[in-house]
Structures are given as structure tokens and as C-alpha cells.
C-alpha positions in Angstrom: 0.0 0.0 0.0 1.5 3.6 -0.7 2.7 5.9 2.0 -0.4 8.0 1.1 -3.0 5.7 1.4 -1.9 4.5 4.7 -1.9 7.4 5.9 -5.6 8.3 4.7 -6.2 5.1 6.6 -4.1 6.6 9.5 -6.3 10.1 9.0 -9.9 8.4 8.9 -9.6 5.8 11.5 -8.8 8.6 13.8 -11.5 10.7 13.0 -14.1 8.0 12.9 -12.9 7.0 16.4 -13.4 10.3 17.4 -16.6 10.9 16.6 -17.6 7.5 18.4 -15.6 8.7 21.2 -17.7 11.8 21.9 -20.5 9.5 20.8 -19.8 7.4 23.2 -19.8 10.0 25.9 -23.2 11.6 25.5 -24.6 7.7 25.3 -23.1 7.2 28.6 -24.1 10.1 29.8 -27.8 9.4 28.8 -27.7 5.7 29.6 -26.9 7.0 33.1 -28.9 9.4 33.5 -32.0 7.3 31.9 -31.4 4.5 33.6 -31.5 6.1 37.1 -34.6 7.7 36.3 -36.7 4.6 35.1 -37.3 1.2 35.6 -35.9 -1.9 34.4 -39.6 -3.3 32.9 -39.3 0.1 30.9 -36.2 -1.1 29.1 -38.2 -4.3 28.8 -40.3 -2.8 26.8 -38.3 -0.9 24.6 -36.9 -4.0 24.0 -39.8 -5.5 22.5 -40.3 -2.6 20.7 -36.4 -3.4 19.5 -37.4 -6.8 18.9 -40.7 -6.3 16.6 -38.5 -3.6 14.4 -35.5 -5.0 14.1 -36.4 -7.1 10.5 -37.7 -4.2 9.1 -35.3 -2.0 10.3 -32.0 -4.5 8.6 -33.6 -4.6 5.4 -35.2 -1.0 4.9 -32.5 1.0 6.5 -29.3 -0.9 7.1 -28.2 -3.2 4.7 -28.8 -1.7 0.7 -26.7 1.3 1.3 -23.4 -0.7 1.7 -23.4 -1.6 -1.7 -22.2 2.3 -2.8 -19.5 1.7 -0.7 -18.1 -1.6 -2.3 -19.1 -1.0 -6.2 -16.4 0.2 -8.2 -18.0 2.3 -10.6 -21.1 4.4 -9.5 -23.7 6.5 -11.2 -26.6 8.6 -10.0 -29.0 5.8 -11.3 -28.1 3.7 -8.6 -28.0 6.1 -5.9 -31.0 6.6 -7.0 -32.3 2.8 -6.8 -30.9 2.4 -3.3 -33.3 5.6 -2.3 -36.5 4.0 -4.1 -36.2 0.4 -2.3 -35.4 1.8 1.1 -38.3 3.9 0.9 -40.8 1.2 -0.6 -40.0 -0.7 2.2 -39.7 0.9 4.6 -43.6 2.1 3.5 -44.7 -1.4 3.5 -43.1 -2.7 7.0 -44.8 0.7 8.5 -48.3 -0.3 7.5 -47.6 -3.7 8.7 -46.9 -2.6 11.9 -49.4 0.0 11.8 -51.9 -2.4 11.2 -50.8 -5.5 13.2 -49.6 -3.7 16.0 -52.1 -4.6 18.6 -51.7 -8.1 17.9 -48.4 -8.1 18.4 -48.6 -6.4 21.5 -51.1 -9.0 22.7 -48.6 -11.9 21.3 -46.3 -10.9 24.0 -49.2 -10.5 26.6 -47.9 -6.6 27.1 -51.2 -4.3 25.1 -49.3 -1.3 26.3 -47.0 -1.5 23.5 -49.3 -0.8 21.0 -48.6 3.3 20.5 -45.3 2.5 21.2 -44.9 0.3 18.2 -46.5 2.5 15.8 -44.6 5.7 16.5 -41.2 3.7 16.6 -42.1 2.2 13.0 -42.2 6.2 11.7 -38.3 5.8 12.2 -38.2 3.2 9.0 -38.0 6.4 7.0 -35.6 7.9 9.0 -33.1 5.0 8.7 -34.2 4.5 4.7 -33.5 8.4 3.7 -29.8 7.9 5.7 -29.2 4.9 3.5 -27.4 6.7 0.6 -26.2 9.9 2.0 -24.2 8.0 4.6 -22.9 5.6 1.8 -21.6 8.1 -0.3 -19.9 9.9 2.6 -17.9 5.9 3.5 -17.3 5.5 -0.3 -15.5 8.8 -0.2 -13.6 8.1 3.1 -15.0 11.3 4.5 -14.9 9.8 7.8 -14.5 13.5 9.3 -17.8 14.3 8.5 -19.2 10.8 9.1 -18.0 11.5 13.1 -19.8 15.1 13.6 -23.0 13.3 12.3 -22.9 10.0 14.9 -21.6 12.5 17.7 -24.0 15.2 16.9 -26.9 12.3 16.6 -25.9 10.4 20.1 -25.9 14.0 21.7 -29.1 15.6 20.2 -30.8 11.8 20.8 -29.0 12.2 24.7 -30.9 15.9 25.3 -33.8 14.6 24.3 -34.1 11.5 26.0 -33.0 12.5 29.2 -35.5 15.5 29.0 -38.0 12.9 28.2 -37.2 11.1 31.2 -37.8 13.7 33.6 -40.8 14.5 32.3 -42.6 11.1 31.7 -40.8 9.0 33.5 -41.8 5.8 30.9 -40.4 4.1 28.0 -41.4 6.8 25.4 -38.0 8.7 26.8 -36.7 5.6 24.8 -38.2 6.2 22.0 -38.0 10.0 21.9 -34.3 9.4 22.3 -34.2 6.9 19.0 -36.2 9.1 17.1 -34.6 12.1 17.5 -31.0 10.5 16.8 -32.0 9.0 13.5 -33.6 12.6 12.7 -30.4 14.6 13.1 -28.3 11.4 11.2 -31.0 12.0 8.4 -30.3 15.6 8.0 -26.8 15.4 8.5 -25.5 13.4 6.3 -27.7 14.3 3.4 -26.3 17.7 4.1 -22.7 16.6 3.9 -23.2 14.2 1.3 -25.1 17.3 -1.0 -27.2 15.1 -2.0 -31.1 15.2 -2.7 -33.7 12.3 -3.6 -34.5 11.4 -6.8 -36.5 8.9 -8.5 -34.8 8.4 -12.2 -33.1 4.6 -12.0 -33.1 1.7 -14.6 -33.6 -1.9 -13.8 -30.0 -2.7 -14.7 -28.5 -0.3 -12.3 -30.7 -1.8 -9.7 -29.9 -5.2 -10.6 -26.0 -4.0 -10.7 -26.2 -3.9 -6.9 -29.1 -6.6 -6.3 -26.7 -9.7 -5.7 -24.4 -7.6 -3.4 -27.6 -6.5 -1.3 -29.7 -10.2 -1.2 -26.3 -11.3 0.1 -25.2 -8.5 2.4 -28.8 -8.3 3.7 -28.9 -12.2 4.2 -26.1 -11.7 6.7 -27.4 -8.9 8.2 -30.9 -10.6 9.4 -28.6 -13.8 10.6 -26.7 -11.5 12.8 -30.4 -10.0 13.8 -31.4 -13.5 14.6 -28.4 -13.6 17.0 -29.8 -11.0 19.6 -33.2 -11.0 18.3 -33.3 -14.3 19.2 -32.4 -14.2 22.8 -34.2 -10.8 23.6 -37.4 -12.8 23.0 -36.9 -16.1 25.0 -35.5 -13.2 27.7 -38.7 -11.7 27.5 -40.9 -14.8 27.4 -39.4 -16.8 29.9 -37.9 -14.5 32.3 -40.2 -11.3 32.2 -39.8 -8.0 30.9 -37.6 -6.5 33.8 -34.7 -9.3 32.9 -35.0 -8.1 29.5 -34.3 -4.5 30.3 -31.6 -5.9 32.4 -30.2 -8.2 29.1 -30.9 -5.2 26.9 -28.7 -3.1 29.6 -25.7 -5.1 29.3 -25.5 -5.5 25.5 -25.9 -1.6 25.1 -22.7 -1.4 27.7 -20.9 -3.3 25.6 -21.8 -2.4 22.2 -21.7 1.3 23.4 -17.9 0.3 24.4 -17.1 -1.2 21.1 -18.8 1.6 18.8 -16.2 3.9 20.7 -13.0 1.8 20.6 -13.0 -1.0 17.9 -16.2 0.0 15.0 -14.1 3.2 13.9 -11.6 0.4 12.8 -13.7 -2.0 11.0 -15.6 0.8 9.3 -12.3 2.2 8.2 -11.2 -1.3 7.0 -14.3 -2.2 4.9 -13.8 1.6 3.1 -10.1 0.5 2.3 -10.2 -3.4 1.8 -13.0 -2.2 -1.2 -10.1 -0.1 -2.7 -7.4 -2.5 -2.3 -8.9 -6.2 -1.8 -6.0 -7.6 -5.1 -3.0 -6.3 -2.8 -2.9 -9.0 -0.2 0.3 -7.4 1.0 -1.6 -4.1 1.5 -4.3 -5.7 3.1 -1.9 -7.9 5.6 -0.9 -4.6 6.6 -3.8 -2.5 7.6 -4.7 -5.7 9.1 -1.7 -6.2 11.5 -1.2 -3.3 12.4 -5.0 -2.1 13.1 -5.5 -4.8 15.0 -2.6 -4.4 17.0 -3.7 -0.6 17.6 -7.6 -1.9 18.5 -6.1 -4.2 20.9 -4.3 -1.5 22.6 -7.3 0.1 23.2 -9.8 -2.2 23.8 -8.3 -4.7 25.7 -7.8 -2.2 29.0 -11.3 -0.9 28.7 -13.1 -4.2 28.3 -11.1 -6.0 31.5 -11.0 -3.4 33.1 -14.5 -2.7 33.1 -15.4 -6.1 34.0 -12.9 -6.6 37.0 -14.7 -3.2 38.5 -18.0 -4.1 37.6 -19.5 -5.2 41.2 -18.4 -1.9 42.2 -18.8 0.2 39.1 -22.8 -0.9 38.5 -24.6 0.4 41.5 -22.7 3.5 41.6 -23.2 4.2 37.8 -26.6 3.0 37.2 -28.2 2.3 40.4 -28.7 -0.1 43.3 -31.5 -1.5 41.1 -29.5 -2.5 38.3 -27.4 -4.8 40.4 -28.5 -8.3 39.2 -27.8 -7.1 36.0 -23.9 -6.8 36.9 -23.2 -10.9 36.1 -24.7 -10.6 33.0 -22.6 -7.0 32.1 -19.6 -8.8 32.8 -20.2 -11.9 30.5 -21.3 -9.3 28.0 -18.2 -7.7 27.7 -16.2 -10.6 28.1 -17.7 -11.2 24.5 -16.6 -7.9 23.6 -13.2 -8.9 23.8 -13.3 -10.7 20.4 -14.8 -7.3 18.7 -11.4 -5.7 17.5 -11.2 -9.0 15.0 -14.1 -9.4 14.2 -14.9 -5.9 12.9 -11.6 -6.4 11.2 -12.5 -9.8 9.4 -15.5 -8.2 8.4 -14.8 -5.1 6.9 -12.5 -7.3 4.6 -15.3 -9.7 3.7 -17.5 -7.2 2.8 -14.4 -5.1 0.9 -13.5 -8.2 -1.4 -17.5 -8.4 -2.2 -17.9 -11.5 -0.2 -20.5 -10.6 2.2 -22.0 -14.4 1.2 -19.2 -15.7 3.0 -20.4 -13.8 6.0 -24.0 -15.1 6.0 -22.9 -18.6 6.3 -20.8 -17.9 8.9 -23.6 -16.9 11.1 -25.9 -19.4 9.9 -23.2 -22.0 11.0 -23.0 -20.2 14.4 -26.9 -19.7 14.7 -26.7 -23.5 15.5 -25.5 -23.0 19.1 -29.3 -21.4 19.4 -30.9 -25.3 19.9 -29.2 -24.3 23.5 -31.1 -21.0 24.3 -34.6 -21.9 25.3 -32.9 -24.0 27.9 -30.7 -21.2 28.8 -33.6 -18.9 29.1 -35.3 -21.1 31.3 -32.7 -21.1 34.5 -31.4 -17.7 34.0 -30.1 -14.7 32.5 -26.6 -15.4 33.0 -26.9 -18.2 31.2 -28.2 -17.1 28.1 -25.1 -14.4 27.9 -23.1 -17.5 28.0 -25.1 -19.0 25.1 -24.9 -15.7 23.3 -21.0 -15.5 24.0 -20.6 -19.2 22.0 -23.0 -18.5 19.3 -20.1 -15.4 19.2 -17.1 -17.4 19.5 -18.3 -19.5 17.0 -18.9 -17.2 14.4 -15.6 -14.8 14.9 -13.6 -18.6 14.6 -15.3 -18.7 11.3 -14.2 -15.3 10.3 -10.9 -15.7 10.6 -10.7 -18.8 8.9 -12.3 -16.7 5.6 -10.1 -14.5 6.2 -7.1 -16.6 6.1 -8.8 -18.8 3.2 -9.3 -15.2 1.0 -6.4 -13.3 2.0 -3.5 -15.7 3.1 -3.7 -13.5 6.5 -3.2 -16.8 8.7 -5.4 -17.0 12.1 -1.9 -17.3 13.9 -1.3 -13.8 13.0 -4.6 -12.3 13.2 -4.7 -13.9 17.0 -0.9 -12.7 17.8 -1.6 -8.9 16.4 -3.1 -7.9 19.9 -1.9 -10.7 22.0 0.5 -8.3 23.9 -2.3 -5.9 24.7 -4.8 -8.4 25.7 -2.0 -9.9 28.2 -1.2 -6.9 29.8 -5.0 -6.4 30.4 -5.4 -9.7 32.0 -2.6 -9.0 33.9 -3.9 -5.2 35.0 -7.2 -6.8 35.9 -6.2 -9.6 38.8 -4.2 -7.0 40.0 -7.2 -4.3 40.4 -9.0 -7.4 41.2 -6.6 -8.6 44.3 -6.5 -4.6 45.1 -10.1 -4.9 45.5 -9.6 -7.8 48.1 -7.4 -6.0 50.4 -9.7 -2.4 50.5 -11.4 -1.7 53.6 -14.6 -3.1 54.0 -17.0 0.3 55.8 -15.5 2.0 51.9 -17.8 2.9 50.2 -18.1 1.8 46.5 -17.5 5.2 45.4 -14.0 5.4 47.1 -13.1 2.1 46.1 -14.4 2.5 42.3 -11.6 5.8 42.3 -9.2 3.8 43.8 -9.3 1.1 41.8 -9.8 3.1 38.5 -6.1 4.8 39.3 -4.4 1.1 40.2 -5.8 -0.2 36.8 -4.4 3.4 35.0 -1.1 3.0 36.2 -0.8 -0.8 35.9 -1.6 -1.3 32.7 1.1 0.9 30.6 3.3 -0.9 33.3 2.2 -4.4 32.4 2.5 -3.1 29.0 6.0 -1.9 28.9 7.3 -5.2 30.9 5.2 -7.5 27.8 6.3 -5.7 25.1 8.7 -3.2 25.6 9.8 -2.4 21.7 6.3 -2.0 20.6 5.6 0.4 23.4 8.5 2.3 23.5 7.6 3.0 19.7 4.0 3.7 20.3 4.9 6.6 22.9 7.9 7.5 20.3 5.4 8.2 17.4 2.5 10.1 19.6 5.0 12.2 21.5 7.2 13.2 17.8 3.4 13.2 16.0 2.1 15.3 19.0 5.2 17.6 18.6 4.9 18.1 15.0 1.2 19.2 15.6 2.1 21.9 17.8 4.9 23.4 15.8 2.5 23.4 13.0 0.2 25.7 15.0 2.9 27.6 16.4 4.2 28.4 12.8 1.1 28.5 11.0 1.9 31.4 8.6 5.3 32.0 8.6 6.8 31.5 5.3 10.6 31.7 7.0 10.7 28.7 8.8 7.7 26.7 7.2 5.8 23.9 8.8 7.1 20.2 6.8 4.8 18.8 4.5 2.1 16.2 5.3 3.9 13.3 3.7 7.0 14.3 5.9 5.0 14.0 9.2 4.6 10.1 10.4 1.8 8.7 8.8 -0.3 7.1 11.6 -0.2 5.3 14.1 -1.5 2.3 11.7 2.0 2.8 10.6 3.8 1.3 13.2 5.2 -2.1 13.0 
């Protein structure tokens, strides 16, 4: 790969994990707040709501508009097609809901859902209208703008949910919250993308991207089915409070990884659709991005789980305590995020989202176990959910190494040294933990332990793999550096500022 193009990489990665990083704070911030203010049944219901939408919602809004990103050659007719089949769609799951709603609501013995089900189905034409704009913005690596709209939609969707709360008090704070992110997304990217609907398409440029999208859409209702699945059986069998509680934990987890690993995989699919003949290229953006994924996630996964117990009641409230086992487990199977978004923004890039679907049909078949899971307890259906996982990322890296030559060896060894100096961090905040005075409060001990797991893990770092991190802090400190004396001498035609291809390229660069 050139020196340019690895550093466009460099450039957009960044940016994208920006924008999920100040993402991720307003979701925090409104999870928090949200979650303190209502009741687990209300995320129960919300999760129904989740449940019932999520079909529609995969094949209106988030599946058709990948296929601008991958195609080589595009034209305004298929922009154009993408637009028209959302819409349609989306149109006809609305009056299905519309119409069907109460018997739905009465299917899972909960009639109160009924207004909530209609006005959440309004947001099909949210998600359908983003399809396009947000493609185009990928296609062009404008991952700058791509992170103002997903910050600027988490925060906007935060204001209005936690207003909601205080007002209400219910589930529609949920809602209100959804809604009102998708809105802002709508009119953001459609602003940035300067692009308007239209209508004027051919059959053949929609049947250019139609075996692309049946594939690419098949996968993306399997990987429904993997948490559609258990939301239900949650909800059946163990009532709607666990399923706020189940819904609770995935959204810590996911929030997590949409901060620290997506902006990766997003940036990988972009580039593995550029490059997907240069294998070399490809085992390079590879290696080293999941290397610098690891280094990120790793510590904030573990050490999130290992101060969990204390972490849960303070964050979220003494009610959400039985929901800290299954929080735990959840990001436990968050640790095998940084590859898998990896594997499968190279899938997708080489136009083999096929090969995706039958990976998660293959691990679908750990479900037989999750009725009986969903039976004894919650806990045990995150462990059924965490194999149905392991299973499918095992698959992925198999493809990967099948498609690319990138061998599993590597892809497992590119974080390795990240992922044992988290371990390692975590039994040590974990013994800490054992050895605090018991009349502390959890508030004192969460600082305390926060600090021991700061300082710990850099050191447990250094002591694992002391060339990689002594050129890590080499490259941010000289990068950093370089940034500064660019601002200090902006303007002056003297001394000049060096060019962009003299700076380092990223930190993807490092090997």
C-alpha cells in the first residue's frame, strides 16, 4: 500500500474513532442518567419494541446502502435505486406494523406497546433516507464528516431522551431518544453528502447492486437473529424487567465497542473495497489495526469487568445490580470485537458478504441451546450468546485466512501483547479490591481502583512488550510535537511547517 493511502487510513480511523468517542460520551451520559430515572420493565419494553423492528429495520435502513461503498464504478441511477427500495420498504413494514400492532402487543401478553410500536415504525424512514447519504460519505472516506454526524446524533438523541425522562418518566424517553437521533443522522448526512432524492433509476443499475444487497442483507438478518433471538426467549421466559436488564448489558458493551473497535472496522471495509488484489496491502492494515484496536480495547473491556460489582450500583443504580453478572459476561464477549470488525470489513471489501452469511448461519446453531438457557437464567443465556459469538468470529478468521492468506496465527498474535497486559492489570485491580477496607464505600473504592488499573496497565504493558511500546509513545509524543509546531508556525513563510507526507503517517504505521 502507498505511503499516502496508509496514511488516509491513519487520518480516517482517527477521525471515525473520534466521533464515536464523543458518541460514546453523550450515550453514557444518557444511559446514566436514563437508567436512574426509570425502571428496568421500561427497558423491557423498549426491548420489545427493538425486537418487533429489528427485520424491518436490517432490510429497509441498514443493509442496501453498503453496496455504494463496495461497487467500483457508481452513477446517479443507482444512488437513486438504493433511495426508491429503502423507501418502498420501509412504507410497506410501516403499515404492517401500523396495522398489526395490537396483535403483536397482545402476542407478547404486554397491550401497552401498541402506540409504542406504531410511532417507533415512523423511524423506517428515517433510517431508509440515511441509506445513501451516509454511503456516499464511506465510499469517499469522509470519515470527518461521518464522526460530527454520529456525535452530533448520540448528543441531540442524549438531550432529548434524558429530558423525556424527567418529564414522563416511561419508555417513550426511549423512544423520543431513537427518534430524535435518527432525525439529526438523516439531516446530517444528506447535508454533507449534498445530495437530494430522486427517483430516475433503470432496472440494470438496480440489478448492478441486487446480488451484493440479497447477500449483504442475508447476513445482516442472521446477525439479527443472533440478539433478536435471545431478547425474546428473555422476555418470554424470564419477564420484561430481565429483559431490560439483558438489553442493559448488551448496550454497555456495544456502546464500548462503537467507541473503541467499529471506527476500525468501518475504516477497514472503506479501504479493503479499494485494495482487496494487494494481499500485501491488506496484511498490513490488518496487522497493524489490530494491534492498535487491541491497545485500546483490551484495558477498557477488562478493566471494566474486574470493577464491575463496584462500578454498577454507583453508575446505574442499586436496582441494576442483578444485572452486573450478566454485564460482565457481555463484555467478556466484547473482547473478540477488535477482529471481528476487522474480518468483516475485509469480507465485505472483497464483495464476499456471502461468505459472511454462512458464517452466522453456521453459528446460529449453538441457538438449539437457548430456550434452555432462558429457562434457568439470564446469565446463562449471555453465556449462550458468547458461544453463538465465538463460534462465528472462529469462522471469520478462517475466511479471512482462506481469502487473504492473512493466517489465524497472525490475526490472534496482532493484539496478543495488549490483551495480556490487560489480564494482567485486571487480577491485579482485582486482588486490590480484596485487600480495600470493607465500611469504603463503593465510590472510594471505584476511584481507587480506577487509578491502580491506569497506572498498571502501561506498566504491564512496557514489561510484555517493551519495543512495541516504547515506539508507540515514540510516534504520539514526535506526532504530537509536530502538531504543535505546525500551529505555532502557521503562517510564517521563513521557517515553514514540513509537509504532510514528511510528518509520520499514523499510528496504523507502526510495525
Amino acid at each position: 500500500m502507498s505511503q499516502g493511502l496508509m496514511k488516509s487510513a491513519g487520518k480516517a480511523a482517527a477521525w471515525s474513532a473520534l466521533g464515536s468517542w464523543l458518541g460514546l460520551l453523550g450515550g453514557l451520559v444518557s444511559l446514566v442518567v436514563i437508567a436512574r430515572l426509570l425502571d428496568p420493565s421500561d427497558f423491557g419494553l423498549y426491548g420489545f419494541v427493538l425486537v418487533t423492528l429489528i427485520i424491518p429495520e436490517t432490510i429497509a435502513c441498514n443493509s442496501l446502502g453498503e453496496a455504494l461503498v463496495q461497487r467500483p464504478t457508481l452513477t446517479r441511477g443507482h444512488s437513486n435505486s438504493i433511495f426508491v427500495i429503502s423507501m418502498v420498504l420501509a412504507a410497506i413494514f410501516f403499515l404492517i406494523v401500523i396495522i398489526f400492532a395490537p396483535m403483536i402487543s397482545a402476542g407478547y401478553g404486554h397491550p401497552e406497546l401498541t402506540p409504542y410500536l406504531r410511532v417507533m415504525a415512523a423511524g423506517l424512514f428515517l433510517g431508509a433516507a440515511t441509506a445513501v447519504p451516509s454511503g456516499h460519505l464511506m465510499r469517499e472516506m469522509k470519515f470527518k464528516e461521518v464522526a460530527l454526524v454520529d456525535a452530533a446524533g448520540t448528543i441531540v438523541g442524549a438531550v432529548v431522551g434524558i429530558a423525556l425522562a424527567f418529564l414522563w418518566r416511561d419508555a417513550w424517553a426511549l423512544i423520543g431518544m431513537e427518534l430524535a437521533r435518527r432525525l439529526v443522522r438523516m439531516l446530517a448526512f444528506s447535508w454533507f453528502a449534498r445530495w437530494l432524492p430522486g427517483i430516475r433509476m433503470s432496472l440494470k443499475e438496480a440489478n448492478d447492486l441486487m446480488r451484493f444487497n440479497i447477500a449483504l442483507t442475508g447476513y445482516r438478518l442472521a446477525a439479527v437473529a443472533e440478539v433478536a433471538i435471545p431478547r425474546l426467549l428473555v422476555g418470554m421466559f424470564l419477564g420484561p424487567a430481565a429483559l431490560g436488564m439483558f438489553n442493559l448489558a448488551l448496550r454497555v458493551q456495544e456502546q464500548a465497542s462503537t467507541a473503541l473497535i467499529a471506527p476500525f472496522g468501518s475504516v477497514s471495509y472503506a479501504i479493503a473495497s479499494r485494495i482487496h488484489t494487494d494481499k500485501e496491502a491488506l496484511h498490513r492494515i490488518l496487522n497493524a489495526g489490530l494491534r492498535l484496536a487491541g491497545l485500546i480495547a483490551y484495558p477498557a473491556l477488562i478493566g471494566a469487568i474486574a470493577i464491575a460489582p463496584f462500578a454498577v450500583p454507583f453508575v446505574f443504580g442499586e436496582k441494576w445490580v442483578p444485572a452486573t453478572l450478566a454485564i460482565q459476561i457481555s463484555l467478556i464477549n466484547g473482547l473478540r470485537r477488535p477482529s471481528t470488525a476487522f474480518n468483516g470489513g475485509i469480507i465485505k471489501g472483497i464483495g464476499r458478504p456471502d461468505l459472511l452469511l454462512k458464517t452466522f448461519l453456521i453459528s446460529l446453531l449453538t441457538y438449539v441451546l437457548m430456550p434452555f438457557a432462558a429457562m434457568h437464567s439470564l446469565a446463562a443465556v449471555m453465556w449462550v450468546l458468547t458461544l453463538n459469538r465465538t463460534v462465528a468470529w472462529l469462522f471469520t478468521c478462517w475466511v479471512v485466512q482462506r481469502k487473504t492468506d492473512f493466517s489465524i496465527y497472525k490475526q490472534l498474535a496482532a493484539g496478543s501483547s495488549a490483551l495480556f497486559a490487560s489480564i494482567a492489570m485486571a487480577l491485579i485491580v482485582w486482588g486490590t479490591s480484596l485487600y480495600l477496607p470493607t465500611d469504603w464505600g463503593n465510590v472510594s473504592k471505584l476511584m481507587i481502583l480506577v487509578v491502580v488499573g491506569m497506572v498498571t496497565y502501561p506498566a504491564c504493558l512496557f514489561v510484555i512488550a517493551p519495543r512495541m511500546s516504547w515506539r508507540y509513545l515514540n510516534l504520539l509524543i514526535t506526532h504530537g510535537w509536530r502538531q504543535v509546531s505546525k500551529r505555532l508556525n502557521r503562517g510564517s513563510t521563513d521557517r515553514g511547517t514540513p509537509p504532510d507526507d514528511a510528518a509520520p503517517a499514523s499510528l496504523l504505521d507502526v510495525k
